[in-house]
N, C-alpha and C positions, 0 to 999 in steps of 0.2 A: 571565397566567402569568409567573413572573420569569425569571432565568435557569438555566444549570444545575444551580446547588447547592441552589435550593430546588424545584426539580423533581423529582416524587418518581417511581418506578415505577409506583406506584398513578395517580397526575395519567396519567401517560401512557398507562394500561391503560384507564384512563376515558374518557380523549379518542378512544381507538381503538374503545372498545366493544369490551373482552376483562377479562377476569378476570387478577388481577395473579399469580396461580400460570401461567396461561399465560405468560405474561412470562418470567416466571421460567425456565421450561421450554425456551423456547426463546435466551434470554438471558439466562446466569446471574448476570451482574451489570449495574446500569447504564451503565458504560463499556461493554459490549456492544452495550448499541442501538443505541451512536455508529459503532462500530469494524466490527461485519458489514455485508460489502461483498458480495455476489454478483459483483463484476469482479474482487474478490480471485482465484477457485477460475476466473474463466474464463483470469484470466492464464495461470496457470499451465497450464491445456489449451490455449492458445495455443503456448505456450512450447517443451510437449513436441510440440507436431503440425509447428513448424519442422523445414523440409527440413536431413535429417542433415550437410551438406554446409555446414552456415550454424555461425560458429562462435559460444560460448556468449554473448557479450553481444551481437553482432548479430541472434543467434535471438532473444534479449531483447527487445532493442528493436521488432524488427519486431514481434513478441508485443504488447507494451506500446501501440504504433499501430493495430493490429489493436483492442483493446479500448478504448483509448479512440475509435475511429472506429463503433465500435457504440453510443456513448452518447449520449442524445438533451440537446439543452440541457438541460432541468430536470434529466437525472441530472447532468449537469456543474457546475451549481452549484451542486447536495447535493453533489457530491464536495469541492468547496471548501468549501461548510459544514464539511464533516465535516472537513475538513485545518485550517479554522483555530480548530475548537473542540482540537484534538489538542494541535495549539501553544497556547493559552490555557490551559487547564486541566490543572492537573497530574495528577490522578487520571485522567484520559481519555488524556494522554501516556505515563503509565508501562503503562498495560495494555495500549495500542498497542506499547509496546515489548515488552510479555509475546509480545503476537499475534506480533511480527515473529518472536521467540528463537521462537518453537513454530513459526514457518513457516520458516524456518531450514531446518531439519531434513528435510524435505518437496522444500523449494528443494534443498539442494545432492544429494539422492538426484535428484531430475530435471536437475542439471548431470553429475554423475557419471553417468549413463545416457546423457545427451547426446554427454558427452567419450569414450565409454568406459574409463572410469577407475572405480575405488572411491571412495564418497563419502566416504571417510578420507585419501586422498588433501590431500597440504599443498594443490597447485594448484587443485583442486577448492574445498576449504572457504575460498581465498583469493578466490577469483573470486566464489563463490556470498556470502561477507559481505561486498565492495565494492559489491557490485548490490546486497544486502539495506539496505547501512548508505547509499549512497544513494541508495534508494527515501526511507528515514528521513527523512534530513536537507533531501532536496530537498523536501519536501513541508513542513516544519517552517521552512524558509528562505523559501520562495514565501513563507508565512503569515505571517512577521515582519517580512520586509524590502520586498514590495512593495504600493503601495497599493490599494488594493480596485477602482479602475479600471482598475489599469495590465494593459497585455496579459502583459506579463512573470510575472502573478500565476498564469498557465496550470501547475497542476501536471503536467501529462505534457511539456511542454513544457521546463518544469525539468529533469528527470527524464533526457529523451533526452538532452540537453543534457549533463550530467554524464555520462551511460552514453560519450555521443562521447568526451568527455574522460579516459576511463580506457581504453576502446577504444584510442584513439590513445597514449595513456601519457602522463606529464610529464616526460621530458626529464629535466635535472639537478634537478630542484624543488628 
């Protein structure tokens, strides 16, 4: 089989033994097979079941520890496949970014319920696209700038790492 682009829906409906309208049905396009994550939907019930008392990027991150501490090694390095096909390929990139903008929306109504504030809220949808934009980038950055050995290639590792850094603020940057 080649790489991405000559992989079709069909090749992969075959190799699973399903019918390519199932496929279909349940991922409506091929950046989808890449992109659905089942640790996406548990984040986020993570996130809300932080104690009320935690504030919104510490609930975060504890959230974000939580779910990667349920992942067994082989899902850890699907999840790196799947971060550094996202960075490679532009077509798997930009619908990642479709997913993120549509979980946006979802994210900052569960930071607004968290803060008790309205998810219209300036401080609300400032918080909720720092954490969203870098979830983005840290995962995009692991995948271009560190080598495929290196420990530092840890996307949640990235991730908390960045969350501390906006946590604590930058100073005069």
């Amino acid at each position: 089989m080649g790489g991405y682009p000559e992989t079709t829906v069909s090749m992969i409906a075959e190799e699973v033994g399903v019918a390519s309208r199932t496929c279909f049905r349940h991922f409506p396009t091929k950046p989808d097979m890449v992109l659905w994550d089942a640790a996406d939907y548990d984040l986020l019930a993570h996130f809300r079941a932080r104690p009320t008392g935690e504030g919104v990027i510490t609930a975060f991150r504890e959230a974000l520890r939580a779910g990667y501490a349920t992942q067994s090694p082989d899902q850890r390095v699907l999840e790196q496949h799947r971060a550094d096909l996202i960075a490679a390929i532009p077509e798997i990139r930009a619908a990642h970014l479709d997913h993120l903008t549509s979980a946006a929306h979802e994210f900052t109504a569960a930071v607004a319920e968290r803060s008790g504030r309205q998810p219209a809220d300036r401080d609300v949808v400032a918080v909720s696209g720092a954490i969203i934009g870098i979830m983005m980038i840290s995962q995009l950055d692991v995948s271009r700038r560190a080598a495929p050995s290196s420990p530092h290639r840890d996307p949640a590792a990235a991730i908390d790492d960045a969350l501390a850094r906006l946590e604590r603020g930058f100073g005069v940057l």
